[in-house]
N, C-alpha and C positions, 0 to 999 in steps of 0.2 A: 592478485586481487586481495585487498583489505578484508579486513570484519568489517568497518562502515558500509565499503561500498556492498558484500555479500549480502549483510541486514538490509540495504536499502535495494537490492534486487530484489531479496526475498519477498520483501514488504509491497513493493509496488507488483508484484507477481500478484500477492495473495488480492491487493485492491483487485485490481486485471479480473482475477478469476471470480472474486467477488459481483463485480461489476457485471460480469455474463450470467450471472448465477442469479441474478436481480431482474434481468431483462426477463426470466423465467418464471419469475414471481420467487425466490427466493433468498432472503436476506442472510449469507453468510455471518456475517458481521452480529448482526442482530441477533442469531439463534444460538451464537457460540456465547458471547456475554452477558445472553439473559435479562435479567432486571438491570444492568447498566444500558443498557440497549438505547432505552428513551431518552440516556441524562447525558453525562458528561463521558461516559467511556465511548459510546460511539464516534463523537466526535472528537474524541483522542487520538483513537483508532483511524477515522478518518483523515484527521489530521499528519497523523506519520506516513501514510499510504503516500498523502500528496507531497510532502515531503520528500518523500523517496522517489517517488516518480520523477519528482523537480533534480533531485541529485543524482539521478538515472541519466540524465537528461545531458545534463550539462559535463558528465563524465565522458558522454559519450562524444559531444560536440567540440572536451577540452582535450583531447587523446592528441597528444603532439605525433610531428608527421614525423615515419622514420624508415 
C-alpha cells in the first residue's frame, strides 16, 4: 500500500469518526482548527475527507482479481 492510498484511508477514517462524533453534538473538525472552522479551512478539510473516501472507493472496487 502507497502513501496516497494510506493518507486517503487515514483521511476518510478521520471524516468516518468525525461524522459519528457529530451525530453527538460534536464537531471534530471544527474544534481542532478553530477560527478557520466557519471559512475556508473546513471546507478543505471537508473537501479531502470526500476525496479520500471517493479514492477509498474506487481502489477498493479497482483491486484486479487474482
Amino acid at each position: 500500500m502507497g502513501w496516497l492510498n494510506k493518507t486517503a484511508l487515514v483521511l476518510a477514517n478521520i471524516g468516518a469518526i468525525n461524522w459519528g462524533l457529530t451525530a453527538m453534538g460534536w464537531n471534530a473538525v471544527e474544534n481542532l482548527i478553530g477560527s478557520w472552522a466557519t471559512s475556508v479551512g473546513s471546507n478543505i478539510v471537508y473537501a479531502l475527507v470526500a476525496v479520500s473516501g471517493i479514492w477509498g472507493l474506487v481502489q477498493l472496487f479497482n483491486k484486479k482479481k487474482r
